[in-house]
N, C-alpha and C positions, 0 to 999 in steps of 0.2 A: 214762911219759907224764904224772901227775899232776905231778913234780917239772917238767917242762916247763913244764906249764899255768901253775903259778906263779909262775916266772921270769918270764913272760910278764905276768900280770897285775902282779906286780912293777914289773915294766921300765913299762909305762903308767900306772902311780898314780906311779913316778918321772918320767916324761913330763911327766904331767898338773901335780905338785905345783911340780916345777921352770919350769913357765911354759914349756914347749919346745913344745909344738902349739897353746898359747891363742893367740898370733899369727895362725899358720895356718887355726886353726878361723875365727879372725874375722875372714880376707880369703879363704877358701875359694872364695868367687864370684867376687873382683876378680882376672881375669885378666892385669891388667898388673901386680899387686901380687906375684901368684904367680911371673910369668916376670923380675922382679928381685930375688925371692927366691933362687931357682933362680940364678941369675946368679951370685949373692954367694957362695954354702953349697953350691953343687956335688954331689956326691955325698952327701952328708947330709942337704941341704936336699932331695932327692930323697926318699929314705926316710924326713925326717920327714912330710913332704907328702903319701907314700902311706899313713904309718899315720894322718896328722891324717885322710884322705877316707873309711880305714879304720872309724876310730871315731866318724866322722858317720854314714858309711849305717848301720854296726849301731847307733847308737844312732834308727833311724829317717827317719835323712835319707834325702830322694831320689835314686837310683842316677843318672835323668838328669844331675842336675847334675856328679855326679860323669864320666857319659860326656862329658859336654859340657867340663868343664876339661879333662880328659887328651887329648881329643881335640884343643884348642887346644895344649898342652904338647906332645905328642910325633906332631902328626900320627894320620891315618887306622888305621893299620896298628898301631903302636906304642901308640896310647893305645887303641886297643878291648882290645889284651890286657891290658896294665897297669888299667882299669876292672874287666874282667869277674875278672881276679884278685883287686883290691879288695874288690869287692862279695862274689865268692865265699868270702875269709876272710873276712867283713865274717857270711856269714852262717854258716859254718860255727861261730864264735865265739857267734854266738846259741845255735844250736842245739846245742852243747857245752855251754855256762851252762846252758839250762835243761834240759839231761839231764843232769847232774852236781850241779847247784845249787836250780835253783827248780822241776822237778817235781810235790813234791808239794805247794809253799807254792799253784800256778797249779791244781793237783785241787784243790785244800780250797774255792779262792777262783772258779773257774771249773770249778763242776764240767760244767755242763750243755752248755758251747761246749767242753770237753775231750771230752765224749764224742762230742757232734757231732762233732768235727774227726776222731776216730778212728776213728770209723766211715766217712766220706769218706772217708781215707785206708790204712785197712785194707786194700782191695784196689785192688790194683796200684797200687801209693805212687809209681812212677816218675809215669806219666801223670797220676796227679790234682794232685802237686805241680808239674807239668808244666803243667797247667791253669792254675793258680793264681800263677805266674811268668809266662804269655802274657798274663794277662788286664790290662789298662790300667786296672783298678781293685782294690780291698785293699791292706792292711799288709803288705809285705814280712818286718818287724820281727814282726807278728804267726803270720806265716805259718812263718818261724827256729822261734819261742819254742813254739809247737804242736807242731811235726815233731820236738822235740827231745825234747817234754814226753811226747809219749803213743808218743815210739820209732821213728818213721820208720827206717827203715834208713838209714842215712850214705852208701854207695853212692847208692844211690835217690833220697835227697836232692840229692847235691852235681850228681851227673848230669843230674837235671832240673832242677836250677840253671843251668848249663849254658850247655844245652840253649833256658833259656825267657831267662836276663839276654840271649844274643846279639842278641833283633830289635830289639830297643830300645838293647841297651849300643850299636849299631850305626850306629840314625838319629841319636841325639843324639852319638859322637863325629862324625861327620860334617859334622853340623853346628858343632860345634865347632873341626872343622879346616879346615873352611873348604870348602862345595859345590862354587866353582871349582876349588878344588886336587883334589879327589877323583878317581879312575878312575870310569867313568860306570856301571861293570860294578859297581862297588861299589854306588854308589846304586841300580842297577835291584836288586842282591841285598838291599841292605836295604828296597827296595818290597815284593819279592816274600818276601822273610821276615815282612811286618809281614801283609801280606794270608793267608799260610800259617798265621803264627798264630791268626787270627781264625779261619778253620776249623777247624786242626785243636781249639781250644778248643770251637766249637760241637759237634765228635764226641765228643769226651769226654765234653761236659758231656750229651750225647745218650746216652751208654751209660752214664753213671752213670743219669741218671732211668728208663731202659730195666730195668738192674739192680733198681732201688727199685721198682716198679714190681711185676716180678716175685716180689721178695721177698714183697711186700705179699700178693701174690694165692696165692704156697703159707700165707702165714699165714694165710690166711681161709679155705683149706681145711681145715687142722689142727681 
């Protein structure tokens, strides 16, 4: 696995140095720029376009935008997988870095939002990072870089990755490929995903302060 990693890293500092995704990174948004790319470079221009979107969300860019081109490139159907795959090596790549690489530079430098986040996360790591993918607010890039640093389970991780990219990777390729063109069944499913999130984030977030709560109160009887 290590010798992988580094081929890997390899192959994108040759990417990067050779000028082969600066293009793409910097017409990333212009969607006619993208679809006469594609045009020219064919099956390359394909795979560089997915690692250029690759190494904008990990470097922090927003995943919408990402649902939203692929969504215009390859339709409904086609560009929700191809986004939510993005995004998901997009973050498994984070959280590989900082569990291999920057864990204990992010303890020394953040110690006190490290311990925070590991106690949040300590029980039942599916559902809280679960919470934390539904919510339409924080760092996704933050959220990678934590899960990796203080051990999330990679299961548990990738799963409620999932799980939480689908409501959203959903509404914006839609929008992307265009409302008219859609199945109506689709859009009512990503209505009714987006409103399923927001609840089941309110239970969560309801059973962790419930947890906290109780904790509290055996420690004040000790």
């Amino acid at each position: 696995m290590k010798w992988l990693k580094w081929v890997l890293v390899a192959l994108l500092v040759a990417l990067l140095l050779t000028g082969g995704l600066n293009p793409i990174l910097e017409h990333l948004s212009d969607k006619n720029w993208l679809s006469q790319y594609l045009r020219y470079h064919g099956w390359t221009g394909h795979a560089l376009v997915a690692i250029a979107a690759m190494l904008f969300v990990g470097l922090g860019g927003p995943r919408q935008a990402v649902a939203f081109m692929f969504g215009y490139i390859y339709g409904v159907t086609v560009g929700l997988l191809v986004a939510i795959g993005v995004c998901l090596l997009a973050a498994m790549g984070n959280y590989l870095a900082a569990r291999m690489v920057f864990a204990h530079m992010l303890a020394r430098r953040f110690p006190i939002r490290m311990h925070k986040f590991n106690q949040f996360a300590s029980r039942a790591p599916f559902m809280k990072i679960l919470t934390l993918r539904l919510l339409p607010v924080g760092s996704n890039l933050v959220t990678n870089l934590l899960s990796g640093s203080v051990g999330v389970p990679l299961p548990a991780f990738l799963g409620a990755s999932v799980l939480g990219y689908f409501p959203q990777t959903l509404v914006f390729t839609l929008v992307g490929g265009g409302i008219n063109a859609a199945d109506h069944s689709m859009i009512y499913l990503s209505v009714g995903l987006s409103l399923l999130s927001f609840v089941l984030t309110g239970l969560i977030y309801r059973d962790h302060l419930k947890h906290k709560l109780s904790k509290l109160n055996v420690e004040s009887n000790i």
